[in-house]
N, C-alpha and C positions, 0 to 999 in steps of 0.2 A: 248192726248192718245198716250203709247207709238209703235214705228212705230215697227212693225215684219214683218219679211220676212223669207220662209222658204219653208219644202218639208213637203209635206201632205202624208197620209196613200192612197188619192186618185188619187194621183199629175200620171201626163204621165207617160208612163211606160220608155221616152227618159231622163226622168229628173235624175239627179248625185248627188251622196254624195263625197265634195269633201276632198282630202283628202293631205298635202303636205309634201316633205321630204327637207330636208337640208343636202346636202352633199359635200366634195370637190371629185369633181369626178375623179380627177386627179391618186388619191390615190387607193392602194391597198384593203383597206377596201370600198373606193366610188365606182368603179368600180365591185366588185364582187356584193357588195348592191345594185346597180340602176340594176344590171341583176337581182338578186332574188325578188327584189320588184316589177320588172314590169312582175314576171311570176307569183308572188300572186297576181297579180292584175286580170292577164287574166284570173287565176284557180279560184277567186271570182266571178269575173262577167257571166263565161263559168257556174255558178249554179246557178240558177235564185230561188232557193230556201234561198239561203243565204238573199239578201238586197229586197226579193219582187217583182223583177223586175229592183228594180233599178240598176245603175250603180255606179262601183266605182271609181273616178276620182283620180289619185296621179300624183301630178307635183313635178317633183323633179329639187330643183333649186343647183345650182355647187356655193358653196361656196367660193372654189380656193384658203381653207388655211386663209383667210381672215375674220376677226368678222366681220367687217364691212358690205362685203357683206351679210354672216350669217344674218347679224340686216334686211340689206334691203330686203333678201328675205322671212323671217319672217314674215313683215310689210306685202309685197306683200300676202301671203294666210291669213292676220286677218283681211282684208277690202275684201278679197273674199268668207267670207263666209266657211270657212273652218274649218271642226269638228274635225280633229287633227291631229298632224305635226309628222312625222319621223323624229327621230333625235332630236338635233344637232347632228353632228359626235362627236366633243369634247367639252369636258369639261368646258370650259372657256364661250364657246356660251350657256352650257347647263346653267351655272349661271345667264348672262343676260338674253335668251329668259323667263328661267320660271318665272321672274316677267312678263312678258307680257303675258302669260296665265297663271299665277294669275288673272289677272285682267280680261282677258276675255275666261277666263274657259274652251279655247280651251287646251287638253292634249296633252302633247309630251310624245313620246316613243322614245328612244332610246336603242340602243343594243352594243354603243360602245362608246358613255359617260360617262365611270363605277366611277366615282370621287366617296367615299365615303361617302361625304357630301352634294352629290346631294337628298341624299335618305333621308335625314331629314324633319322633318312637315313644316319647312318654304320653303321646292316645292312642296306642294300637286298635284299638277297636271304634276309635271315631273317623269315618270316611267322608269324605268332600269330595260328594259326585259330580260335582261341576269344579270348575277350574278355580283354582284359590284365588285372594288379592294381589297375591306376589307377582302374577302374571298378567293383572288387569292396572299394578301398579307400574309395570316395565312399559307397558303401553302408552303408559301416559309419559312416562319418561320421556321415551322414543317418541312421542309428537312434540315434547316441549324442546326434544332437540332437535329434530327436523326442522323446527322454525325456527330455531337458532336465539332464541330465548335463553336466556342465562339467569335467570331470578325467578323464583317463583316463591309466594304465596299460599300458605295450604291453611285451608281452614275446616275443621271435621268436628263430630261429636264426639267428645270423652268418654267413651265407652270401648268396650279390647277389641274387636275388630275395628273400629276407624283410626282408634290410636297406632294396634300394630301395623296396619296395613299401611300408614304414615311413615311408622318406620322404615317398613319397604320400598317406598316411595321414595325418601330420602339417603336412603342406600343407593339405587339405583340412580339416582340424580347426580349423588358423587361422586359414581362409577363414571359416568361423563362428564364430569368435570362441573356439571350444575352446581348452582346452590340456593337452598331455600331461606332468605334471611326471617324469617318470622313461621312460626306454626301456631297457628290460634284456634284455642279447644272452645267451644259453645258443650252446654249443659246437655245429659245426657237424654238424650229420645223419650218420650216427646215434650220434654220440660222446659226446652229455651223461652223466653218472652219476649217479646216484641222489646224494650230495653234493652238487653242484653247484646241482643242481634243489632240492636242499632250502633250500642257501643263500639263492637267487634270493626265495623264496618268505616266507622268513623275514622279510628286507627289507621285500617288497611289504607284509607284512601289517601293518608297522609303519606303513605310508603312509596318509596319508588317503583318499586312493580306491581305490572300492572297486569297480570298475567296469574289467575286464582285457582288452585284446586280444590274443590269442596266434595268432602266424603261428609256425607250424613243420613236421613232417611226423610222419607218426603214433605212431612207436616215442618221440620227443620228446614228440607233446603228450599222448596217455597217460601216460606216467611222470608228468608236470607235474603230470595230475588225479590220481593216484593219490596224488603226494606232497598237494597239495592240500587233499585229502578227509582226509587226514593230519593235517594242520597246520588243522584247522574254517575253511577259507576256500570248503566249497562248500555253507555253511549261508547263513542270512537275511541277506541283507545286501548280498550279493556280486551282482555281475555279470561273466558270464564271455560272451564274445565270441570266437567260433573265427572263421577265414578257412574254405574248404573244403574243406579237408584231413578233417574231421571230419565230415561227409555223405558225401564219397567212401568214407572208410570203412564207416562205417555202410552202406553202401547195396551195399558189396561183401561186404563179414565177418558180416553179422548173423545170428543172435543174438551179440551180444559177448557175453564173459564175463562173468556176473553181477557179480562186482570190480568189472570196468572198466565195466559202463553204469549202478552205482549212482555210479557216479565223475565221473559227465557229466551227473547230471538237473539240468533247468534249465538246461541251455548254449544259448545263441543261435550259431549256424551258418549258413552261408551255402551256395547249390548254383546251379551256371550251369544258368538256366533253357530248357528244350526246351517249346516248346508239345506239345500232346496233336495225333497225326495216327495215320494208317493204316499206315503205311508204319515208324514209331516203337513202334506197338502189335504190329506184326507183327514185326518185328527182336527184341523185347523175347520174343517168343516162342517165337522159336529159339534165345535164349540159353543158356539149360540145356542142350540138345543140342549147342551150339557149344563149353558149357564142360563139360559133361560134369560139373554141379555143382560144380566145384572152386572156383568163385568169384561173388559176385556179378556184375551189370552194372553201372555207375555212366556219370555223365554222359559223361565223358572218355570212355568204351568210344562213346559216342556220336560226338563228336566225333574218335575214328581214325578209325572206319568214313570219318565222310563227310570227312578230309582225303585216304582212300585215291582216294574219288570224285572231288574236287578235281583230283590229280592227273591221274587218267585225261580228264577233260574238257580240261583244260589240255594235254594232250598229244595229244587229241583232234584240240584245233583245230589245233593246231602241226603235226600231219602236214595235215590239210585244207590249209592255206596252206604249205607246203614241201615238203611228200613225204617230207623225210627229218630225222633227227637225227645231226648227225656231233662230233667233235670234234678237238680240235687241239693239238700237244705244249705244255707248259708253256716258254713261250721264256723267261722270267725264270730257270728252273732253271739254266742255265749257269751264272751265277752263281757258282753255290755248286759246278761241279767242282771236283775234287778236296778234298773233304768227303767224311768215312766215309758220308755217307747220301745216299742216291740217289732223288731227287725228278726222274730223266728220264721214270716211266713217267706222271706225274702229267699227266693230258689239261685241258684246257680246253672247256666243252660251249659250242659255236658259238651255240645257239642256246638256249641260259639266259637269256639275255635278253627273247628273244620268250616264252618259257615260262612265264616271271616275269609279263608282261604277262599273259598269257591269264589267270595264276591270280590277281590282283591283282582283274582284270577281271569274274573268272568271277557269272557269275547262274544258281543253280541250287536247287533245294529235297532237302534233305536231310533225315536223322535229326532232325536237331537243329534245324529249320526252314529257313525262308530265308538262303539262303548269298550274300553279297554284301557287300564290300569299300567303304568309304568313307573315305577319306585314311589308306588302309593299316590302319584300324580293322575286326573285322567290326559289319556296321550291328544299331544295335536291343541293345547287349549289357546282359542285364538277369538277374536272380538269383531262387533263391527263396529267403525267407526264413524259418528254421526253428528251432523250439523241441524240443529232445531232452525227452519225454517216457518215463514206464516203458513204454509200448508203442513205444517206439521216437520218430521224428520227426514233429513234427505240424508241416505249413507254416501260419505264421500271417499272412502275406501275402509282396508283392514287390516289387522294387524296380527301374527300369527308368531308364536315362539321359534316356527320354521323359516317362514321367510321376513318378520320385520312388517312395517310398513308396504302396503301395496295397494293398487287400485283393482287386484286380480283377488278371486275368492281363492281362500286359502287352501281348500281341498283342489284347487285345480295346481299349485305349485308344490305339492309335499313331493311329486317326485322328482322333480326340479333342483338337486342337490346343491346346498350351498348360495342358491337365488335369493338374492334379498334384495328389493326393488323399492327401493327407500321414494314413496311417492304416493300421494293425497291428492283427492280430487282438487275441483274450488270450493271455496267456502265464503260464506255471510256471517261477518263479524258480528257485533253487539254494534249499535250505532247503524248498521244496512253498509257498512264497510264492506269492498271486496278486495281489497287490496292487506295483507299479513301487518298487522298490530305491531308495532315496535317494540312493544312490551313492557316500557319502563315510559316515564316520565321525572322530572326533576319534581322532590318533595312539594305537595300543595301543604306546607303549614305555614303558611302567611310571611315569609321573609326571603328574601332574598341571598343567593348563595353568598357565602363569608369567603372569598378569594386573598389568601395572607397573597402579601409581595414584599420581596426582601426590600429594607429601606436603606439603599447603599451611599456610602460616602466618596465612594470612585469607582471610574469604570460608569459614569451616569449616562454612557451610550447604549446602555443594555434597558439599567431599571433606572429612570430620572423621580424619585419624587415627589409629589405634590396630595393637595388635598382631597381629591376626591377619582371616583373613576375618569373625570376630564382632564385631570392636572396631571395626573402619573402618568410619565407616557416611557416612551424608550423603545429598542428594536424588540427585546421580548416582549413587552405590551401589544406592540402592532402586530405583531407574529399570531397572540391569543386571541385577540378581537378579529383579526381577517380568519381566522378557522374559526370563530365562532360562526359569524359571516354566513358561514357554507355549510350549518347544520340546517337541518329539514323542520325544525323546530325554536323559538324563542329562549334564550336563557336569559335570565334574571339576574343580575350580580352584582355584588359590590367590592371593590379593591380596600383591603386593610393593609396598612403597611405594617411590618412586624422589623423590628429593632427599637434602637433608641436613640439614632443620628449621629451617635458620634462615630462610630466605628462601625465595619460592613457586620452584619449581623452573624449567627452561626445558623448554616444552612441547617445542618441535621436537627437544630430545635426546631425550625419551620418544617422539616419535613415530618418530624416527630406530631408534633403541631394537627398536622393533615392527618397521622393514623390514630388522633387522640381526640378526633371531631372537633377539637377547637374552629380550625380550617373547611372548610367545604371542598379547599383544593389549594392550591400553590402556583403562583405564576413567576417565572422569572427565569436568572440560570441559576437553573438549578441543575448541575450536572447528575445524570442516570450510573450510580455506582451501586454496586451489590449490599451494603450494609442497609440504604435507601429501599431497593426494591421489594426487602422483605419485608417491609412495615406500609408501604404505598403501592399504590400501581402507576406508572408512568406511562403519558401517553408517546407516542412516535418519535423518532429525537428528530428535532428541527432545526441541529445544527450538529455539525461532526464537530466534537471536542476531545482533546486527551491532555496530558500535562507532557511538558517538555521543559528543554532548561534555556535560560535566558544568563548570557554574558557579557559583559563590556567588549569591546571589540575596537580597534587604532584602523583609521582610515590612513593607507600607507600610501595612495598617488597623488602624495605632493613631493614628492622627492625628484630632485633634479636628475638624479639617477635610476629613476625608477625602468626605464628602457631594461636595464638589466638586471632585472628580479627573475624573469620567465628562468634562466640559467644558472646552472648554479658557478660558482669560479671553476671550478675542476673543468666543467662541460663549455665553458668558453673559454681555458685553456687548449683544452682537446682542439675543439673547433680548430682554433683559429692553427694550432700546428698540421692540424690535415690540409686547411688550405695553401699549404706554405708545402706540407709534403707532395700535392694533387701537382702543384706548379713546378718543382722539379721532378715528380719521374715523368709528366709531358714534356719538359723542355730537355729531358736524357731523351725519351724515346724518341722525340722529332729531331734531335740538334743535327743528324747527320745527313737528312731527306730532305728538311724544312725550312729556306731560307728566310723566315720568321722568325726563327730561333737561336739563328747567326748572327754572329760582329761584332762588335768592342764588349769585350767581357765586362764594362759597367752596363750596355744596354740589355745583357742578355741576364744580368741580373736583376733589370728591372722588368723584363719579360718573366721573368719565372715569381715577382711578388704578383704584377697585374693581372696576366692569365690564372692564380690558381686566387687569388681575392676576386675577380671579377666572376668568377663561376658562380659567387653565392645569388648573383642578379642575371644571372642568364646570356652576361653580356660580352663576353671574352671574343675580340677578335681575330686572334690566330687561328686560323684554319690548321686542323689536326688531320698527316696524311696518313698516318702510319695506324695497321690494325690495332696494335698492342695499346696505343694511345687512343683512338679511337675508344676502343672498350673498357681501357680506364675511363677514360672521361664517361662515359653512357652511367655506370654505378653511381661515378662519384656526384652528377647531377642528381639521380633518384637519391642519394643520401640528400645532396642541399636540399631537394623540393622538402621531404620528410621535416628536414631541420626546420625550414622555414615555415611551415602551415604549424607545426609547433610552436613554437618562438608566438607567431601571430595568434593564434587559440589564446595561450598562456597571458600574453601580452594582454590583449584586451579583454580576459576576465580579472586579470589585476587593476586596470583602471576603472572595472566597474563592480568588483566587489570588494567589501570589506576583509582582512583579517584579523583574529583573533590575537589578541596579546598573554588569553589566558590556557592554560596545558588544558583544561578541559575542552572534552573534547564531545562530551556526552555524561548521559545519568550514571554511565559505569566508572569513567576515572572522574567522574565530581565527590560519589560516594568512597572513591579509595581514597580521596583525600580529607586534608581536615578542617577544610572553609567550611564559614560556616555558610548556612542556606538561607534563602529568603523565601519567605511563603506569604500568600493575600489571606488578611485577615478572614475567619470565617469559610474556606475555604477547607473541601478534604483533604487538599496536599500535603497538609501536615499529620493526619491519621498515617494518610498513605505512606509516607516518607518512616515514619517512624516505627508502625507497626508491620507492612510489608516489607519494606527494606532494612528494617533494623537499624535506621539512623538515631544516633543518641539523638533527644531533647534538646541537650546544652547545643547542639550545632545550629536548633532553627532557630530562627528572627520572624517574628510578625512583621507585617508591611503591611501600610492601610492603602498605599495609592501609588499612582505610576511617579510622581514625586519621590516618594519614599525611596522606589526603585531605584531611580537614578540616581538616587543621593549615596544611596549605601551603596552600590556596588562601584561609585566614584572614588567613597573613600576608603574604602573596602574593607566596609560591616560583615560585608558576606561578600563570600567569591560567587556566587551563585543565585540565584534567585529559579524557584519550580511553579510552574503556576501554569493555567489551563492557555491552549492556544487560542482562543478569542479575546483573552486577554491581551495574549503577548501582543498580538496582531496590530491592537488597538496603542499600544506601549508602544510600539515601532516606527507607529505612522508620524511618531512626535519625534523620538531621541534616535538620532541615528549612531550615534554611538554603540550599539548594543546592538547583539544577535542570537540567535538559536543556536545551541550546539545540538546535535546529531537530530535523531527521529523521536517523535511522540512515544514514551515506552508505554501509554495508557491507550487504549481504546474507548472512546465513550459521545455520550452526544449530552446534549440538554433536551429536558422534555419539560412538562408540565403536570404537577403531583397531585392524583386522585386518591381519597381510600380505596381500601383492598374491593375488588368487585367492583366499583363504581363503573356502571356502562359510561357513562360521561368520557370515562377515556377511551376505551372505547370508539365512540362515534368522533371525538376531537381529533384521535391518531389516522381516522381514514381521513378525515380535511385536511390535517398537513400534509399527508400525501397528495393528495388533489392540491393543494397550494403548491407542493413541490414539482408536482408534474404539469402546470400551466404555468410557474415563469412566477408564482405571487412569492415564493420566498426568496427567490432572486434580488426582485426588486425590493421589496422592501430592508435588505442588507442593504442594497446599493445605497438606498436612503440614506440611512444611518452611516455608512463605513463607506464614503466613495472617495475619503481621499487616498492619495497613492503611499504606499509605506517605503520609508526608507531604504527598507530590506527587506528584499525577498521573501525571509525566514527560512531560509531552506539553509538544509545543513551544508549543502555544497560551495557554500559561503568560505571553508573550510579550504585554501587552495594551499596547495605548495611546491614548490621549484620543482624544473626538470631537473632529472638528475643524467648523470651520466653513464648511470644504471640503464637508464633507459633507451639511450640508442648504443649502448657497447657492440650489440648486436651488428648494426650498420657499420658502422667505424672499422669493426672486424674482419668486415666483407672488402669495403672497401681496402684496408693495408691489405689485406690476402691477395686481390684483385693486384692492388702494385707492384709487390714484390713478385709475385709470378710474373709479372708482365717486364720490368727490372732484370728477374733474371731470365727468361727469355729471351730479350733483347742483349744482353751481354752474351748469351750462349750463340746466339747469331753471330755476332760482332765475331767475337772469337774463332767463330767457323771461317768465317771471312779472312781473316788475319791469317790463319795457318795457309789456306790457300795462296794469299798472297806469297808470303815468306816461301813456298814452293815453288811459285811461277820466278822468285828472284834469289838466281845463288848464292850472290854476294850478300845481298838481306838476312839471307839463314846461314849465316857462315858460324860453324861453332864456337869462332873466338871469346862469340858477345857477351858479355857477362848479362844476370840476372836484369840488373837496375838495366842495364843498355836496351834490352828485348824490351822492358817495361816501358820503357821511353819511346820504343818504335809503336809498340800496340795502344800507349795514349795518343801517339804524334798519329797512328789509322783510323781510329776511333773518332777522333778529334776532327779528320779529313772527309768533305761531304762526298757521299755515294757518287763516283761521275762528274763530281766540279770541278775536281783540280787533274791537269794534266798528267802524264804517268810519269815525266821527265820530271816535275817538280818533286812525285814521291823518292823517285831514284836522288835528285841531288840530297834530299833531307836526308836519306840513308848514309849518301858517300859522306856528307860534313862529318855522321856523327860516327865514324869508319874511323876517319882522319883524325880525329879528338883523341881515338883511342891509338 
């Protein structure tokens, strides 16, 4: 039968529930905890409503910083019966004890074990009554991204809470895209030395960030400041970031020693936040009498009190639903007889499990506000956020899982859904700064940035050369030094050229160069391409570049003939017959109303070349009476104007631009064929070409210089040359034989090459924009590049003859317009004639044959409307009567 022992619902009213804590009392946190826990103990037992009568026992044993002891005084309360433990203080104990209540279902609560990975289901029975690191780590996140800080620095002690809570820290930081280039562990609590700490610090301050988070505990993170303030890292500049270790302090110890609190001005700090209540103000007021002055209160003093309350309600309800607590021997112990150590007295508490529940469960209002559990989390965990000033700490706002960042206390936004009010009071830096720390600085380790510069053999309008940072100059040099110019800060540098002079170097080993710290950075053109970006960071591009194609190209307005290029033959055969057609169906329509369009059939032929050639100038004298000519003529002018502002367009873009001699026309018919290509030594174009376009190898040619250029594609090395448009540009301004075919098929700019993360670019990409938006990169091109280039470079260089495609339309309108108007005019005529021939008998006499009648209606036709007498038409009739 198994053996139990235990307290009955009917047991003495002297009998105890007992209850143990684990502390080193030595310490800031032990010390203010063993006062708040043994005045929740008195304010438990002082309500005989709470445990029934019974009493509540808490022996709290002094750890002294030591697992060890920690182990033995653990042991000591799980062979006495004891239904759950305070504590461990840290983290390290909190991992061993809760296998040992795993196994016998006594629960620890602690309030300042906050390890991350204490709160996982492999410790069910270890609870963290205050808010873990995970949430005081998100906080810190959330401020270093507020200030828009990109680097951080974390330095903490080697022991599993600073470590894992590091981890969390660093999760969180890359959840925002942060990142911490260094994590530096100091020895674990309280073991660092004044050496070690010095060394630590030495490092850091060689680094570029300048922006520290220090988790440790306080004889650690004091030494830290004091070496600190040592070494000028708590002047202008810096940013120092504590976990809250460093409020707890402060809010137990103060006044600190003058040393140590000029040693902290300007540290950002954190404090788990307690809203303002009655029962908080009153507690805080019996302090002093509680501690007898020996020490302050701090948060944690808070949080014993109300886990001691936790407790008693949790066991509250467990007698209410049982009546009793009993427990049961350790049957696993066997095991292990006949082993020098004797684990038979080690009890199992029966009902640690119900116990667990209740406290998991519990809803109650404490010191420290609202007390209440959500997926093993307490709910609502939220901080204050605090600047160490010389009067001590001044809160500059808070920071809460619900709403973020705020300068509102947290409990006044929880119902606030969705509110997150991203905003911090003012603050006072390290140094009496009040203006936000930049956060980084360029490396203090005694040399001066290594800035590679390609050392080019052509193209020395970009990057010219020389021996030192005065002698190298060029348009990308001026470009770098005027945005240096415009940072808010000095840089330091020195230009290396990287090549070997004979040939332009390979950019991607310079940029490779930069991701492999040879380089501090890269100046030049260096075009911004994706294989680049992944190994560098570039800053702003400070000039639009892409690749395009470059052609030889025949200057064609030296031809004595060139007047007629604009047309093609077809379209100034057309032409010139509509003008020839325009003058006789006006010289038909007019001849019979018009005496300008009568008399010696040579003059009337020379009327019908003049007036329809003289149209195309506007200048035709004949007055037109007749509608039908009228309205020819009205078309046939809008066709001439059309013709002519064509002709003119065409005309004088042929005298002022180049054409092509060669079928290419662009990147897509250069690749269908089989020239080969030319590319600038050192340059992507030839990756690009070969591995995005699939051009064989055997088709490209190297080219070191605009020489080169012109040389091959004169005698034709290559039909082709690909190469970035600041080049071409430069190429153009010299040899005007040569031109762009079609558009840029790249996108891209030139920048300047930082490593990955480097703020430097950063701050360098917002000055080229401030150069580009006040006019400095302007000028400085104009410098460099102000002579005029031969050639446009534009594709539209590209011209080609009208064709006769192009106005069929018009010519259409206009023959339509004739012929309707043609036969109109005949259809009149004819009306005419028949009337005649009625009003005259003899005229219509049946005899006439066909040809005779045809002969009278050209001899009518022929006869002006009203000029000629009726007696003349009558004799012309009777001759041709008589003939027959």
């Amino acid at each position: 039968m198994e053996e139990k022992r235990g307290i009955s619902e009917g047991a003495s009213r002297t009998e105890v529930v007992k209850v143990g804590a684990i502390f080193s009392l030595s310490s800031v946190n032990g010390k203010v905890s063993k006062i708040a826990i043994e005045a929740a103990e008195k304010d438990v037992n002082s309500d005989p409503s709470v445990l029934g009568g019974r009493k509540l026992s808490i022996s709290i044993h002094d750890a002294n910083y030591s697992g060890f002891l920690g182990i033995t005084g653990a042991m000591k309360y799980m062979v006495a019966d004891t239904v759950a433990i305070l504590g461990p203080q840290d983290a390290t104990m909190g991992h061993i004890l809760s296998h040992l209540s795993n196994e016998l279902h006594v629960p620890l609560l602690s309030f300042t074990a906050l390890d991350p990975t204490l709160s996982t289901l492999q410790y069910p029975y270890f609870i963290q009554t205050a808010p873990n690191d995970q949430f005081q780590m998100t906080a810190i996140a959330d401020m270093i991204s507020y200030h828009g800080w990109h680097d951080v620095v974390v330095v903490f002690t080697d022991d599993d809470q600073c470590r894992n809570s590091m981890f969390a820290l660093g999760d969180k930081i890359e959840e925002k895209g942060l990142k911490i280039p260094s994590k530096v562990a100091l020895p674990p609590y309280p073991t660092a030395t004044r050496t070690e700490v010095h060394n630590v610090l030495v490092n850091i301050k060689m680094m570029e960030s300048r922006v520290i988070v220090l988790y440790t505990f306080s004889k650690t993170g004091f030494l830290v400041f004091e070496m600190a303030k040592s070494l000028g890292m708590m002047e202008a500049g810096y940013v120092w970031i504590t976990s809250s270790w460093l409020s707890t302090v402060i809010d137990s110890t103060s006044p600190l020693p003058l040393k140590t609190a000029n040693s902290i001005q300007g540290v950002l700090t954190l404090r788990l936040h307690t809203p303002e209540s009655k029962r908080k103000r009153s507690f805080i007021s019996r302090w002093n009498e509680l501690s007898n002055g020996s020490i302050g209160l701090n948060t944690y003093g808070l949080y014993a009190y109300d886990t001691v309350w936790m407790i008693a309600r949790g066991l509250k309800e467990l007698f209410d639903q049982n009546g009793t607590i009993s427990f049961s021997k350790y049957t696993h112990a066997g095991s292990l007889s006949g082993e020098s150590l004797d684990f038979s007295s080690l009890g199992v508490f029966n009902e640690g499990n119900e116990l667990l529940n209740n406290l998991l469960n519990i809803s109650m209002i404490g010191l420290t506000g609202p007390i209440q559990f959500q997926d093993r989390y307490p709910l609502h965990p939220s901080y204050d956020i605090l600047n160490v000033v010389k009067s001590g700490m001044k809160r500059i706002g808070y920071w809460s899982n619900h709403s973020g960042l705020s300068v509102e206390a947290p409990e006044t936004l929880y119902g606030k859904a969705g509110n997150r009010t991203e905003q911090l009071g003012s603050t006072v830096w390290p140094g009496g700064l009040t203006t936000k720390p930049r956060g980084w600085v360029l490396p203090l380790d005694g040399r001066r940035l290594r800035i590679g510069v390609p050392r080019r053999v052509s193209y020395q309008e970009f990057v010219t050369p020389g021996s030192g940072n005065e002698t190298i100059k060029g348009y990308c040099i001026d470009v770098f030094a005027a945005a240096v110019k415009l940072l808010p800060y000095a840089v330091n540098y020195e230009f290396v050229l990287f090549g070997d002079g004979k040939e332009n170097p390979s950019y991607f080993e310079l940029v490779n160069n930069v991701a492999l710290k040879e380089f501090d950075a890269a100046v030049g053109d260096i075009a911004i391409v994706t294989s680049r970006t992944k190994i560098v960071d570039f800053t702003q591009p400070y000039i639009e570049s892409g690749l395009i194609v470059l052609a030889r190209v025949k200057n064609l307005n030296s031809s004595p003939l060139a007047f007629l290029r604009p047309f093609t033959p077809m379209l100034w055969i057309v032409s010139a017959a509509f003008f020839l057609l325009i003058g006789l169906v006006v010289w038909i329509l007019e001849r019979r109303d018009n005496d300008e369009f009568q008399g010696h059939p040579r003059k009337q032929f020379v009327t019908i070349l003049w007036f329809g050639f003289s149209t195309m100038f506007f200048a035709q004298r004949e007055n037109v009476m007749s509608t039908p000519g009228r309205f020819v003529l009205v078309i046939w002018l809008f066709v001439v104007l059309i013709i002519n502002s064509s002709y003119t367009a065409s005309l004088t873009s042929i005298f002022t631009v180049q054409l092509a001699t060669s079928p290419i026309t662009g990147i897509d018919s250069l690749i269908s064929t089989n020239v080969r290509i030319g590319f600038q030594v050192g340059s992507f174009a030839e990756s690009y070409l070969s591995e995005q376009l699939n051009v064989h190898k055997s088709r490209l040619i190297a080219l070191g210089s605009p020489q080169e250029y012109a040389a091959a594609l004169k005698n034709g090395t290559v039909g082709a040359i690909v190469d970035e448009q600041p080049y071409i540009d430069v190429f153009l301004a010299e040899y005007c034989d040569y031109s762009t075919k079609g558009q840029q098929f790249t996108k891209s700019g030139w920048g300047f090459a930082f490593p990955r993360d480097s703020p430097l670019a950063g701050d360098l990409s917002t000055a080229i924009l401030a150069l580009s938006e006040n006019g400095g990169l302007q000028k400085i091109h104009d410098q460099w590049f102000s002579r005029k280039s031969c050639s446009s470079g534009d594709s539209n260089l590209d011209q080609e003859q009208l064709h006769l495609q192009s106005f069929i339309g018009l010519f259409s309108i206009c023959a339509g317009v004739c012929f309707f108007a043609l036969f109109l005019h005949f259809f009149l005529t004819m009306c005419q004639f028949n009337r005649h021939l009625k009003q005259d008998p003899e005229a219509s006499s049946n005899r006439d044959s066909n040809p005779t009648r045809l002969r009278k209606f050209l001899s009518f036709a022929d006869t002006k409307r009203g000029g000629l007498s009726k007696r003349k038409i009558e004799d012309t009739f009777s001759s041709e009567r008589g003939e027959n």
